[in-house]
N, C-alpha and C positions, 0 to 999 in steps of 0.2 A: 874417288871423289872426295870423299872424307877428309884424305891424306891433302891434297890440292887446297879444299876450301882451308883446312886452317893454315894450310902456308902462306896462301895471297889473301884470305879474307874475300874473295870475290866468288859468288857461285857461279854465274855465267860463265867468265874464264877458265874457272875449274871444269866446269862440263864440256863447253870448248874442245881446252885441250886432253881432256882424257878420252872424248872422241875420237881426236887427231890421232891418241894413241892406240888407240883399237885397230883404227884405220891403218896405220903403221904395219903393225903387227900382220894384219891379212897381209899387206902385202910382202913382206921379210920373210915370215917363218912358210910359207910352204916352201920356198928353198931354202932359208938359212936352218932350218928347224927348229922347235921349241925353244925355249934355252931354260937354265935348269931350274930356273926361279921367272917365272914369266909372270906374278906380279909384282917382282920388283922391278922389270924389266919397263912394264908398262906404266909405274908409278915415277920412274925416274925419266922416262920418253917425255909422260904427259907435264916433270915437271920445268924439263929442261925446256919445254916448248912455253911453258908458260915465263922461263926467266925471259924467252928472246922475247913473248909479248909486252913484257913490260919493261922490258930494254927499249924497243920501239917508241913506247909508249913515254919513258922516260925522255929519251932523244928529242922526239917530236915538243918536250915540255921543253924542254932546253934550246932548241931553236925558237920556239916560243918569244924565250925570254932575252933571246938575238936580237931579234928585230922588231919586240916591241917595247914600249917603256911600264913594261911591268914591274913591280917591289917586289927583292927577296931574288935569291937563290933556288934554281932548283938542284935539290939533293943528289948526292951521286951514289952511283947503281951498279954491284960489281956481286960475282957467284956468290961472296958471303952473305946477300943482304940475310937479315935475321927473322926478316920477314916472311922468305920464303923456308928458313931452316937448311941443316949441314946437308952434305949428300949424304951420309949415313945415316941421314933421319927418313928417307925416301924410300928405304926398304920393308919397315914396319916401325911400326907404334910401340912404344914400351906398355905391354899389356898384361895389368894384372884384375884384367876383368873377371878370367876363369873359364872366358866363352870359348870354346874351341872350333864352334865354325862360323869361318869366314864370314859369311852373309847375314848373319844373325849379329856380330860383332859390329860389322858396319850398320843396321839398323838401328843399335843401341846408338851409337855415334851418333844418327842423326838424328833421332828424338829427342835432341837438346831442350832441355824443361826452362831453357829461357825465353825459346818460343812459346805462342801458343799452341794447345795441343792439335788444332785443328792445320796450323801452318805447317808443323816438324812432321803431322802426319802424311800432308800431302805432299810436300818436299820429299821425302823419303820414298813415298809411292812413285814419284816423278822420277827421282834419280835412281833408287836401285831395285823399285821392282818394275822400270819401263812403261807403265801408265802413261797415258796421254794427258794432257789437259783438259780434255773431253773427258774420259774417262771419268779422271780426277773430281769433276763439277758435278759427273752423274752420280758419281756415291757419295757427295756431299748435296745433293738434291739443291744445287745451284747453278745458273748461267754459267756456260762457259767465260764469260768475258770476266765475269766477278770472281771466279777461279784463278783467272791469269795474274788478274789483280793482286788477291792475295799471295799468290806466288811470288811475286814480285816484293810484296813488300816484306816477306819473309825473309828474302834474299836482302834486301835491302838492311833488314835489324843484323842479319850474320855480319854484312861488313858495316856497316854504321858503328854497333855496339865491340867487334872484334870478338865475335861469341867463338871460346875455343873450342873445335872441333877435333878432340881427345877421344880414346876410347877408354870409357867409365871405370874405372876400377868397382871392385865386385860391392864394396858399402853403398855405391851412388846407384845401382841397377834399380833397384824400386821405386825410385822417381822417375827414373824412366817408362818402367814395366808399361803404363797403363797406352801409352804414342804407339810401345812397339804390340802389344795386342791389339788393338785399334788397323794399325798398318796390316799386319797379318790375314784381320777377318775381311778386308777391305780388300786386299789383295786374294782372297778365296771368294770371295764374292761376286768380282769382276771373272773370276775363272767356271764357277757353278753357274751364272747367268750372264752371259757379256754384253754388256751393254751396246754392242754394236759388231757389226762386221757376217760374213756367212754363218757363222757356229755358233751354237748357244751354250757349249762348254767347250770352254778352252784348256783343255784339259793339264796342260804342261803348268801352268798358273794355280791349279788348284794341286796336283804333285806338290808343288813348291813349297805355296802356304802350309799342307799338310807337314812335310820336312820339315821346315822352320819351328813349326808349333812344336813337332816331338822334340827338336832341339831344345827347346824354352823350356817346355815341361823337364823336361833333365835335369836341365841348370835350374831350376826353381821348383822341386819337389814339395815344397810346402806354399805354394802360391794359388791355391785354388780355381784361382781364371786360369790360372796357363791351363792347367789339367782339363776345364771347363769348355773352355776354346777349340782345346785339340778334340773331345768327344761332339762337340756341335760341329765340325767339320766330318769325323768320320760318319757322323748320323747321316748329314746330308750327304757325302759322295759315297755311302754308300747305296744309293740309289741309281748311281748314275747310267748303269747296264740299261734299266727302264725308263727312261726321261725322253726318249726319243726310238723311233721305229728306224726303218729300213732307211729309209728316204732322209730321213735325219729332223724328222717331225716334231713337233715337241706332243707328248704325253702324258696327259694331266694326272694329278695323284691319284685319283679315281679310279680312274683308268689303266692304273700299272701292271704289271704284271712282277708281284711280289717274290715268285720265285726267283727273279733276278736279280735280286737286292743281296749284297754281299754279306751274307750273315756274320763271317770272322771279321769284322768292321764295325757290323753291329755289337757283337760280344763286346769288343775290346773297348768302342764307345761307351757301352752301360758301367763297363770297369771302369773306365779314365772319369767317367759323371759319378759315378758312387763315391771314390775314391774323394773327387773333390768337395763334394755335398760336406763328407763327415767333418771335413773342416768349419762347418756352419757356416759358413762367411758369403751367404748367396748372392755372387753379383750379376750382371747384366749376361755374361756370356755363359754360365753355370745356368741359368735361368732360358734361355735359348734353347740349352742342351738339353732340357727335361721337356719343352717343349717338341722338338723333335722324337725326344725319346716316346712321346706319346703317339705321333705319328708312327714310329716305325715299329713301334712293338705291336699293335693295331692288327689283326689280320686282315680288315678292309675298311674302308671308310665307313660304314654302317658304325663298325664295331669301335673304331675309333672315340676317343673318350672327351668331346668338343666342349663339355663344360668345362672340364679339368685344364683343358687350355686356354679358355676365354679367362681362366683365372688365372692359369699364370701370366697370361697378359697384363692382365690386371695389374699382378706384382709386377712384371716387368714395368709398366709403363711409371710407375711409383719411383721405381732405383733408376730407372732412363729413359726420363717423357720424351715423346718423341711422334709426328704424326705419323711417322709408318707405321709403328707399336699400336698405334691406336687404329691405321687401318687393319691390322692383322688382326686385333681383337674382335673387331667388326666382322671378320671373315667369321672366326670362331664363332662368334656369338649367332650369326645367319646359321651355320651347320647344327648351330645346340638347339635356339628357338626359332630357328624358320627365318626363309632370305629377307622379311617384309621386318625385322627387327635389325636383324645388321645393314638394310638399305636405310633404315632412317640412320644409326650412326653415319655411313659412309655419306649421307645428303648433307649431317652438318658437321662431319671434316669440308665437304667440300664448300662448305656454304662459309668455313673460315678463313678459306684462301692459301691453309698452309702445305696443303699439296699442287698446291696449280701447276701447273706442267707435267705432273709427275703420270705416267702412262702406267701403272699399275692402278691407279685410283679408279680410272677408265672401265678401265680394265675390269674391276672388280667388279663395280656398278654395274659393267654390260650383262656379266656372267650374271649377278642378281636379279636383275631386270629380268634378264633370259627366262631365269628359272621361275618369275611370278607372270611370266606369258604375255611380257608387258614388251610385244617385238619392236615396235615402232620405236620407243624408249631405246631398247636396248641395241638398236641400230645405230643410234644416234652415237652411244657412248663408244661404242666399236670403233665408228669412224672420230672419234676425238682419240682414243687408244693407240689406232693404227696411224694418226700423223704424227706420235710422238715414240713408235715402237723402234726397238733398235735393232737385236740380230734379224737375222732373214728367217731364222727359224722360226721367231716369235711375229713377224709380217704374215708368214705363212698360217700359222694358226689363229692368228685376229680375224683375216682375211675368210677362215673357213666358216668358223663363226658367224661373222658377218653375215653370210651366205646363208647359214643354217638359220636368219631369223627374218631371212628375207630382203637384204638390204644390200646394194651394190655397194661399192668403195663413190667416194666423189672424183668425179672425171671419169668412171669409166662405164 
């Protein structure tokens, strides 16, 4: 993809045809077999498909200018255009980035810092970690439609301004860093709770983001987020044995059964967070990681230390305001001083408008309500929860909930 966008300047076409070339490939290699270099194979499939698109595309302008009384010439169109680059530019990039894998390399590629971070990060999601447009919208806690939109006009500044799609050499990685950590926790996030579909861990998704992260922490041993990042992913998956029963239930913290929680995940997290602390530099995803650290070291919710995270909320929401920060703190804050103080924060998030849509707000509310006996209330907020929840996992347990405070679903 990377290699395509900066030959043509056009992302659609570039996704297009390196589609095309996927699609190719199933069908060739289970008889022809592999061949020895199968991403040059595919970069040079996808680009030759794109010279016939714009051969067509040129033609059709030339007959064009046949039959109608248009000004000007149209330009001619032959294997060297310069546009597209030599064929020995089709098998790799001249890279003195330093990156050594693949996936991480292309990520830096596309966090091009002449986008906006919010554009290059969901562009990147879109193309090489398979995110949907939906997806995409729910982790930027916006309509899908206004998601497509900006995708669009992302695609639109690559070919408008001819933004080169190079891979960074290793001085320019730090203006990238912050697109491709961004891209990472977002792409482990959609895998530790998915926002839609039967499962509510996707589990191959959060493998991934995990890999990736150990890759960055590597290449950037003095970078304190990366090391940061990667310990606030191990805190969280390693929980995941407990997150769900038999039946594939979700399983609230409370309720876990900690013996399941992968201690050598936890160790090596408390290392990868201590490690980056000592560099003082406390940013947004270091600050997460000590968060969780507080849950997991915890032997139960009782013991759990709920002021000490209502404050790093705190600080968190200082270095990256944010209403979800602010509803987490609310959470915090109901466990430290009682549901009837974190319900008035979360009444005037809600009373601000900046979560409207958002099914965890619901959510949260319902559980508080639940817990101050306030059932009517917290039926109400159940069935606002459950029209906007997404896996089946999480329908299923809105739904039990529901049930436990007396209150049918609407319609049934």
């Amino acid at each position: 993809m990377a290699a395509l966008i900066r030959r043509t300047g056009d992302w659609d076409l570039s996704e297009e045809c390196a589609q095309e070339a996927f699609a190719e490939a199933l069908r060739r290699w289970p008889s022809d077999g592999v061949p020895d270099r199968p991403g040059a194979w595919l970069t040079t499939v996808a680009k030759n498909r794109a010279i016939d698109r714009l051969r067509r595309e040129r033609r059709g302008a030339e007959l064009m200018v046949q039959v109608a009384p248009l000004e000007g010439e149209a330009p001619a169109m032959d294997d060297h255009d310069p546009h597209l680059g030599s064929d020995s530019d089709c098998d790799s990039d001249s890279d003195e980035s330093g990156i050594e894998d693949d996936r991480l390399r292309l990520i830096f590629t596309c966090c091009h810092p002449a986008l906006p971070l919010e554009g290059r990060v969901a562009l990147t999601l879109r193309a090489l970690a398979g995110l949907t447009t939906a997806e995409i919208a729910r982790a930027f806690l916006v309509p899908e439609p206004t998601m497509a939109k900006r995708l669009v006009r992302a695609k639109g500044k690559i070919a408008g301004a001819r933004i080169p799609y190079r891979v960074p050499p290793a001085h320019l990685l730090p203006e990238r860093t912050g697109g491709v950590l961004a891209v990472l926790y977002l792409l482990f996030n959609e895998g530790y709770a998915a926002s839609g579909g039967p499962d509510l861990i996707r589990a191959q998704l959060c493998d991934e983001a995990i890999r990736l992260a150990r890759a960055l922490s590597g290449l950037m041993p003095d970078e304190p987020e990366a090391a940061g990042l990667l310990a606030l992913m191990l805190f969280h998956h390693s929980h995941r044995r407990a997150r769900l029963d038999a039946a594939g239930d979700v399983i609230t913290l409370e309720d876990q059964d900690r013996t399941l929680w992968d201690r050598a995940e936890i160790d090596e997290a408390n290392a990868r967070l201590a490690a980056a602390l000592r560099h003082r530099r406390a940013g947004p995803y270091q600050l997460q990681a000590a968060i969780a650290a507080c849950h997991t070291d915890a032997a139960d919710v009782a013991d759990t230390d709920w002021a000490r995270i209502a404050s790093l909320y705190e600080t968190l929401a200082g270095v990256m305001p944010s209403p979800v920060v602010a509803l987490n703190r609310a959470v915090a804050v109901a466990m430290a001083r009682g549901p009837e103080a974190g319900l008035q924060l979360i009444d005037e998030l809600q009373e601000s408008g900046d979560l409207t849509g958002y099914r965890l707000l619901y959510a949260t509310r319902a559980d508080l309500l639940r817990r101050l006996g306030r059932a009517d209330e917290a039926a109400d907020a159940y069935r606002q929860a459950l029209a906007l929840s997404g896996s089946d996992a999480e329908h299923r347990f809105l739904t039990k909930r529901l049930a436990e405070v007396g209150g049918p679903e609407r319609g049934s």
